[in-house]
N, C-alpha and C positions, 0 to 999 in steps of 0.2 A: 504494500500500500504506500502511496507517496507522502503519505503525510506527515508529519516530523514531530519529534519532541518526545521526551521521556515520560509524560505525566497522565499521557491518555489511559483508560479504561486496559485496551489492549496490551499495552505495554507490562502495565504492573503486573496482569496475568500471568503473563507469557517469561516474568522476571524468575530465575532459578528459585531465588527466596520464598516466591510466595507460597510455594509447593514446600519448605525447607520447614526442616522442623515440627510437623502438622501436629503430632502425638502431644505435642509441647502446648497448644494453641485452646485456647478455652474451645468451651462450645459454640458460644457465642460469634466469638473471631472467626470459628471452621464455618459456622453456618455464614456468615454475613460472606466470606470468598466465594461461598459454594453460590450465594443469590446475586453475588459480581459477575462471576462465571455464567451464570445462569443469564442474565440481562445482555453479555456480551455476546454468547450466542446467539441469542435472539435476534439480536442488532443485524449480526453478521447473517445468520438466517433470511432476514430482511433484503439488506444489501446486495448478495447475493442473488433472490428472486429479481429485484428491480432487475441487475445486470441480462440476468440470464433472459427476463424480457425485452430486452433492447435486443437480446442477440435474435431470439426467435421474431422479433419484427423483421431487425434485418435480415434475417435466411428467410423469411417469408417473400419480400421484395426480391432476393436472389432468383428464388423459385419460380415468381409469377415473369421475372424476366426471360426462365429458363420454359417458359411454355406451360407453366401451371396456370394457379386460379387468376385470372385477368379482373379481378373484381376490387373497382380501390381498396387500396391499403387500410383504411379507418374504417371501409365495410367491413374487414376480415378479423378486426385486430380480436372483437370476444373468441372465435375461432383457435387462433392463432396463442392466443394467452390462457385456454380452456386449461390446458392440464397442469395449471397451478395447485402445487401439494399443498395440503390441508393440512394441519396437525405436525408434530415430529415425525421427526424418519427414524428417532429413537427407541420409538413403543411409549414414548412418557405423553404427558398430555399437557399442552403447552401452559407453565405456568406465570411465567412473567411475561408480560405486556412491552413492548415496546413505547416506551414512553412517545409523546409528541414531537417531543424534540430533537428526539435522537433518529424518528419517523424522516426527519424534516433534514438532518445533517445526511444520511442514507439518500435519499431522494435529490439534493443538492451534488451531493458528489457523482450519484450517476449522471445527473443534468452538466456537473463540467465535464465529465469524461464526453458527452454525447456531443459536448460544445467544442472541446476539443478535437471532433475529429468531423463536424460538422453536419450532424445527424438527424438535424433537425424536421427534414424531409427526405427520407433514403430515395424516396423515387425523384430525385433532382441529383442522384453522386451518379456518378463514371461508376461500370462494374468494376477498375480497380481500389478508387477510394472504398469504396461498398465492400470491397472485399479486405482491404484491411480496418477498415471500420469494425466487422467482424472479429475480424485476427485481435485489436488493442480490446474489443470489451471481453474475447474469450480468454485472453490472458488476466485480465482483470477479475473475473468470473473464479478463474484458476486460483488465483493469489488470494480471493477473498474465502474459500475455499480450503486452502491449506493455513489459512490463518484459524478459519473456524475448525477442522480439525484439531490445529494446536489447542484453542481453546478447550475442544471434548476432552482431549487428553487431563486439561489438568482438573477438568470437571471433574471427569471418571476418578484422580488420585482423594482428591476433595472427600466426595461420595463414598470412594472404600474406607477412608478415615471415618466419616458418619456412621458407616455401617457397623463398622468394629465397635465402635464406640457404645451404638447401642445392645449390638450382642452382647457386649460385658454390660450395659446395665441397661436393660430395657424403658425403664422409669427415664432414662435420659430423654426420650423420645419426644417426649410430653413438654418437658423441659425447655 
């Protein structure tokens, strides 16, 4: 991701410390990384979709260049964006909300990526722009991707701490 600075959400996640130590770390502190994790997922879940619909607009526009549906682009687009996933792909069932804000920072940054590469009308690019328009939001897509992966992982370390925790004392649950 291009954005800079040590202090974001992401970062502190993703920092060796925050995973360091866990056994050591109240309950309190393990739950509150675990609802960080949790929200930063989400985000990136978020992000993610928008990207991944920029790209299926454009391979839509690829397509109807390539002798598919000839039907304006803004007729097809419910079509085209139909098989947006519902729920996690983790079996859990989604518990924190993407704030407005973070809605709004997500939505933003695909809007510069789309600006940057001039995407505001796919059926006005050259098949080559269109096609690395493509190429920059699927490597975006990718990156945004292996970030949230990183993020599962230290979800997952988080959560076997939780669980342990409550196996030795069940009463912590509640807690």
């Amino acid at each position: 991701m291009a954005e800079g600075g040590g202090n974001r959400r992401i970062d502190r996640i993703l920092r060796p410390e925050f995973t360091a130590g866990l056994a050591e770390l109240s309950l309190a502190e393990l739950r509150e990384r675990r609802d960080e994790c949790l929200a930063e997922r989400e985000y990136l879940s978020l992000l993610r979709r928008l990207v991944q619909g920029r790209v299926e607009i454009l391979k839509a526009e690829i397509e109807r260049r390539g002798g598919g549906d000839q039907s304006p682009l803004v007729e097809r687009l419910a079509t085209i964006l139909a098989g947006e996933p519902q729920g996690s792909a983790r079996g859990e069932a989604v518990r924190v909300g993407v704030p407005e804000e973070e809605m709004l920072l997500a939505r933003r940054r695909v809007e510069r990526l789309v600006a940057d590469a001039g995407l505001s009308d796919p059926t006005a690019l050259d098949d080559d722009r269109l096609g690395r328009a493509v190429d920059l939001l699927a490597a975006e897509e990718r990156e945004v991707s292996e970030r949230r992966t990183a993020v599962i992982s230290v979800l997952d370390r988080l959560q076997d701490e939780l669980k342990r925790r409550y196996k030795e004392d069940p009463s912590r649950v509640l807690s």
